[in-house]
N, C-alpha and C positions, 0 to 999 in steps of 0.2 A: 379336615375333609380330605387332607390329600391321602392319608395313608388309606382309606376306605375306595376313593379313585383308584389307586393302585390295585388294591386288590382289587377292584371291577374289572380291571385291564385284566389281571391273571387270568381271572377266573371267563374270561373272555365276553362278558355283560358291557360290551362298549358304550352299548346306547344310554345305561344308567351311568356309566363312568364319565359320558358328557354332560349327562342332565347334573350329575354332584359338582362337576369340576366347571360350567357355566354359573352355575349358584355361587360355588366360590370366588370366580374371579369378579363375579358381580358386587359379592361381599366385599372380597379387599378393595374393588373400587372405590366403594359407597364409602367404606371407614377408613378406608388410606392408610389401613394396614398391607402392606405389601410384602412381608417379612417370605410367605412362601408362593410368593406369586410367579417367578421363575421356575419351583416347580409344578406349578398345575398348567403352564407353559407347554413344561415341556413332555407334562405325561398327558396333556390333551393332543400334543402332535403325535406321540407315541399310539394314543387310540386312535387316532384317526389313519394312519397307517395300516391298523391292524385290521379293521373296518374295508379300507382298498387302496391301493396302491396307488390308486388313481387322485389321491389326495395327498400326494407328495409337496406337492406345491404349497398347501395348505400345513402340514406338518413341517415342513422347512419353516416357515414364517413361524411357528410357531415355537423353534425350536434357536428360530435368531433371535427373539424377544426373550426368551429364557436365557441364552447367552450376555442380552445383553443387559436384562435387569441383575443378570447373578456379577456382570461386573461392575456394574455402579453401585451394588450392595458392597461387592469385595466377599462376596461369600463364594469361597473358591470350591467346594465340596459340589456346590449347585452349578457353579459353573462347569467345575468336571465329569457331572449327569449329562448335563445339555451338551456338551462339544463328545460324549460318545454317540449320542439320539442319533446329533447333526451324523457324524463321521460314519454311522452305520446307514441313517439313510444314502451320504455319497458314497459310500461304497458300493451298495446295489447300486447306484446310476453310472458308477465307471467313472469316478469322480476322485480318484486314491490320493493323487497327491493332496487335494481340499482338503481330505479326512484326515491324511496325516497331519497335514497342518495344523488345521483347527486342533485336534488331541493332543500333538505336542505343547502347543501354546501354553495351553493350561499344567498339561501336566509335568513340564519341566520345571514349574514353579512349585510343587511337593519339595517338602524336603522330610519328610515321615510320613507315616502313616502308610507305608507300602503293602502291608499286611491286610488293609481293609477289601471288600469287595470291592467297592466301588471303583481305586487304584488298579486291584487288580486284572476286573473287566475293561480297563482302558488299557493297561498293557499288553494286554492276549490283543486288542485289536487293534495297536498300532501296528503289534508285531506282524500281523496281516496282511498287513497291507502295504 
């Protein structure tokens, strides 16, 4: 479900991209499959952002629970989703060094993979900030 949430996010349909990504987290609860539950985490803060701004609070939380199930997994890929979400929401808040932070954290634990998007959407934004 998550990659269908995501494209609900693109395609800016937030209200079905809550309705799928509620089902899901309902799902991984019920079966204690939790394998992508960091990120429906963290692209449910991600919609709710997009939705208003005014839900920072609510997308922060939801983007520390994605931080923090992707580090009890040790799934660093997913952890390096979530600490950009975090570091772009503290950005807009005037929040620079936290976002450095949190981004470096994670990302100076790479030792390949620099090629990928994902790597390289966090490097354009630490370099930012």
């Amino acid at each position: 479900m998550s990659p269908l949430a995501e494209a609900y996010v693109h395609l800016e349909r937030y209200d079905e991209a809550l309705c799928l990504l509620a089902e899901a987290l309902d799902d991984a609860a019920s079966t204690g499959d939790d394998h992508f539950t960091a990120e429906l985490q963290r692209l449910k803060g991600a919609c709710l952002l997009e939705i208003s701004s005014s839900n920072a609070a609510r997308a922060e939380s939801c983007f520390d629970q994605a931080l923090a199930i992707s580090r009890k997994q040790r799934a660093k890929s997913l952890e390096l989703r979530a600490a950009t979400s975090m570091a772009r929401l503290w950005r807009r808040q005037g929040r620079q060094e936290d976002a450095r932070r949190v981004l470096e954290e994670i990302y100076n634990r790479f030792t390949g993979g620099f090629d990928t998007p994902d790597i390289q959407e966090a490097s354009k934004l630490m370099a930012s900030l």
